[in-house]
Structure formats: C-alpha cells, structure tokens
C-alpha positions in Angstrom: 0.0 0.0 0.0 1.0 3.4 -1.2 1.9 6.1 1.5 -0.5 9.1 1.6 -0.3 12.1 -0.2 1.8 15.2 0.4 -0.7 18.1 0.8 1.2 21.1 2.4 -0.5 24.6 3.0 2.4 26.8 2.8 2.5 29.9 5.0 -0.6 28.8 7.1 -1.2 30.9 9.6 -3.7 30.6 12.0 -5.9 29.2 8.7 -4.7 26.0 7.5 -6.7 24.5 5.2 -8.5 21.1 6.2 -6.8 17.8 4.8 -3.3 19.7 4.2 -0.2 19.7 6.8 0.8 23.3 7.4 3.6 25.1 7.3 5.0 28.6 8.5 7.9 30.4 9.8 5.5 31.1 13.2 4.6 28.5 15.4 1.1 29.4 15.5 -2.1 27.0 16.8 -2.7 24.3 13.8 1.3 24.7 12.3 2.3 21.3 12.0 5.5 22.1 10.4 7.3 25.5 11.2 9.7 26.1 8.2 10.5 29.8 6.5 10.1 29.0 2.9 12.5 31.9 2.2 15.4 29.5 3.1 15.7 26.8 0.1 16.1 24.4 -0.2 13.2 23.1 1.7 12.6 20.0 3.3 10.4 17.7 0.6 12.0 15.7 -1.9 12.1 16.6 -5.6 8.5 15.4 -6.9 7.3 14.3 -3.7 4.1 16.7 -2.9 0.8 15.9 -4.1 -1.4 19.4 -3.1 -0.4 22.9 -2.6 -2.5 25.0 -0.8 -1.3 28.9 -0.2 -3.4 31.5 1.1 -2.4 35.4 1.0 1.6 33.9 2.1 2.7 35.6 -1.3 2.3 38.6 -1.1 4.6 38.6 2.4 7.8 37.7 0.2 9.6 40.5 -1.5 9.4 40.5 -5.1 12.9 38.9 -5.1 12.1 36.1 -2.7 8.6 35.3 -5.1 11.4 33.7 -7.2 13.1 30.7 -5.1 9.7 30.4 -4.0 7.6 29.1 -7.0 11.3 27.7 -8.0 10.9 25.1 -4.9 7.4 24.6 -5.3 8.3 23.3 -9.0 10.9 21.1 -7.6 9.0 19.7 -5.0 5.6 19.3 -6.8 4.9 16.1 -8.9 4.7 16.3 -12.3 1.1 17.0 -13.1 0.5 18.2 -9.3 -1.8 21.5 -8.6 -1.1 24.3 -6.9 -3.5 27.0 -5.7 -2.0 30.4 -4.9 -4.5 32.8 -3.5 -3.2 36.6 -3.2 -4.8 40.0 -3.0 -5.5 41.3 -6.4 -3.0 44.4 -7.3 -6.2 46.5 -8.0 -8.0 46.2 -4.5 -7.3 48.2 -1.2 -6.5 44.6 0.3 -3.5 44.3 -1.4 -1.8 47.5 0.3 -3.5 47.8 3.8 -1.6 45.3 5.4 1.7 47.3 6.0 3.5 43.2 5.6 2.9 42.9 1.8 5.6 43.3 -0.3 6.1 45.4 -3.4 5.0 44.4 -5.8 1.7 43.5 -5.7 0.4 40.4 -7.3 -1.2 40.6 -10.2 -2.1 38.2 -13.6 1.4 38.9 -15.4 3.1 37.4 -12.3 2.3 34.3 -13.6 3.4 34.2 -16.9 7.1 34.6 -15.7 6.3 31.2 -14.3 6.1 29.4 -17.9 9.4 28.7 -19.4 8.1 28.8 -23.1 7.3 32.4 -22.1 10.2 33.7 -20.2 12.6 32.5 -22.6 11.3 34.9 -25.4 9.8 37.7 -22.9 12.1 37.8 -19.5 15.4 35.1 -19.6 17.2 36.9 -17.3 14.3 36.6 -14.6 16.1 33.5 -12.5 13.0 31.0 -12.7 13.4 27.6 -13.5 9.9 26.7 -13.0 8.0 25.8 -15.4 3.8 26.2 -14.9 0.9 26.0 -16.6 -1.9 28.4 -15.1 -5.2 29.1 -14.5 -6.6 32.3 -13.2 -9.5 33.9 -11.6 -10.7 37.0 -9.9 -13.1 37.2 -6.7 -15.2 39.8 -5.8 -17.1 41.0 -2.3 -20.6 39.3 -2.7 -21.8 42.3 0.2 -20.3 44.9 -2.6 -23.7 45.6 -4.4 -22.2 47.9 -6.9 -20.7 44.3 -8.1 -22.8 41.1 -6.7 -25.7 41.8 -8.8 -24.3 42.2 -12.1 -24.3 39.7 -15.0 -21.2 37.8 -15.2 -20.5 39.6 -18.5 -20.5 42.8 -17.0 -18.3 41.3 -14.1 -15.8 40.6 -16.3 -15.5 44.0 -17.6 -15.5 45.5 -14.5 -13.1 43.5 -13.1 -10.3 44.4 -15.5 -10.7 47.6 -15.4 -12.6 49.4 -12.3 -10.4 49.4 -8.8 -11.3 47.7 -5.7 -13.7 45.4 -7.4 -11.3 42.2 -7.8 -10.8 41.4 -4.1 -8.3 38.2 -4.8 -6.5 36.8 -7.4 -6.5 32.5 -7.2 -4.2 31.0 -9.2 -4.4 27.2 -10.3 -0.7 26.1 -11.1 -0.1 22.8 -12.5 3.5 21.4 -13.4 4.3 20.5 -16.2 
C-alpha cells in the first residue's frame, strides 16, 4: 500500500486549510510544520508533494524572494501536481492595507514569468526555473452591491478595469 499524499499549506497561519499539513515560519495554533520558505532548499523531496494549498503567504515575500519560491514549489511538486495560490488582487485596497505585503503587488502577469516557453522569449534573465501551466480567476465582495448583482459579463468588464472590485487573485498552477 501506497503512503498518503503530500498536501502542504504553505504559510498557514492561523488558517490552515483542512486535509493539508501546514507550514510557517511562526509556530502558531494548527502549524504542523514550522519552516521559513524563504530559506531553500526546503525539506520535501524533488516530486514528492501531491497538493499545494497557499493562502495570502505571497504577497509577504519580497518580489525577489517570489522567485526561489515558486522555484521550490516546482521542484517539489509532482509532475502534473496542482497548486493554488491565493493573493490579493493588485487593483484592491486589500493588497496595500496590510503594512506586511511586499512590493509588488500580485497581479495576472506574475504568472506568466512562471512558464518557461514564455520567459525565454519575454524575461530570460528573470532567474526561474519553474516551469507552470496556469489558471486564473478573480473574486469579488458578494456584500459589494455595486458588483454582486451584475451579470457575469459585465463582471468581467468590471473586473479588468474598475479598482477595488477584484478582491483576490486564485491562481491554479499545475507542473508540467
């Protein structure tokens, strides 16, 4: 019989989601595995983690540190493993109240630096070696009535190009 699968939230906090072992820097209630993953490399094996789970921990790490970060989570992912990376969305107030967050804010061209076909004709020098296909989508504040009770058309619209009205970014990595 097989062992079970590796599903690790990364950066917990307080929150860690149900089913996955978590991990942070802080020894907080429900860390079952303190770790910083700014150090690398960190403790998995190479394709040994099944799940990644990683709520608003992103946006913590400076733009500089983003890059050893999605670099280990490639390593230690399995090849077709899933990822899901949920930050504050660049546009929203969310993303700069918390005087933690680093600059720069997350937003959707993060994540094409993390496809190699696309770095090596757009940004070669950026230091990944990750390669990721990606999935994203935008949330919204279902008590924001200027937003909840539009068509999903006009959501759409509205979310690329009126502030505050993407609350997160969740990003569905998969290795390739």
């Amino acid at each position: 019989m097989g062992s079970a699968p590796i599903k690790l939230d990364l950066g917990c906090g307080k929150n860690k989601a149900a089913g996955f072992t978590g991990v942070d820097a802080l020894a907080f209630e429900g860390v079952d595995q303190v770790f910083d993953l700014r150090q690398t490399p960190w403790p998995w094996a190479d394709n040994s983690v099944d799940e990644v789970h990683s709520s608003h921990f992103v946006e913590h790490l400076t733009g500089a540190e983003r890059i050893p970060f999605f670099n280990e989570l490639h390593r230690v992912l399995k090849p077709g493993a899933q990822a899901r990376i949920i930050t504050p969305h660049w546009s929203h107030e969310r993303a700069y109240g918390d005087p933690t967050h680093q600059w720069p804010p997350v937003c959707a061209w993060t994540y094409f630096y993390l496809g190699k076909a696309w770095r090596d004709v757009n940004a070669p020098h950026a230091g990944y070696t990750c390669d990721f296909d990606y999935v994203l989508v935008g949330t919204h504040d279902p008590n924001d009535t200027h937003v909840a009770f539009r068509t999903q058309e006009v959501k759409q619209v509205m979310m690329s190009r009126n502030v505050n009205t993407v609350t997160d970014l969740i990003a569905t990595l998969t290795k390739k």
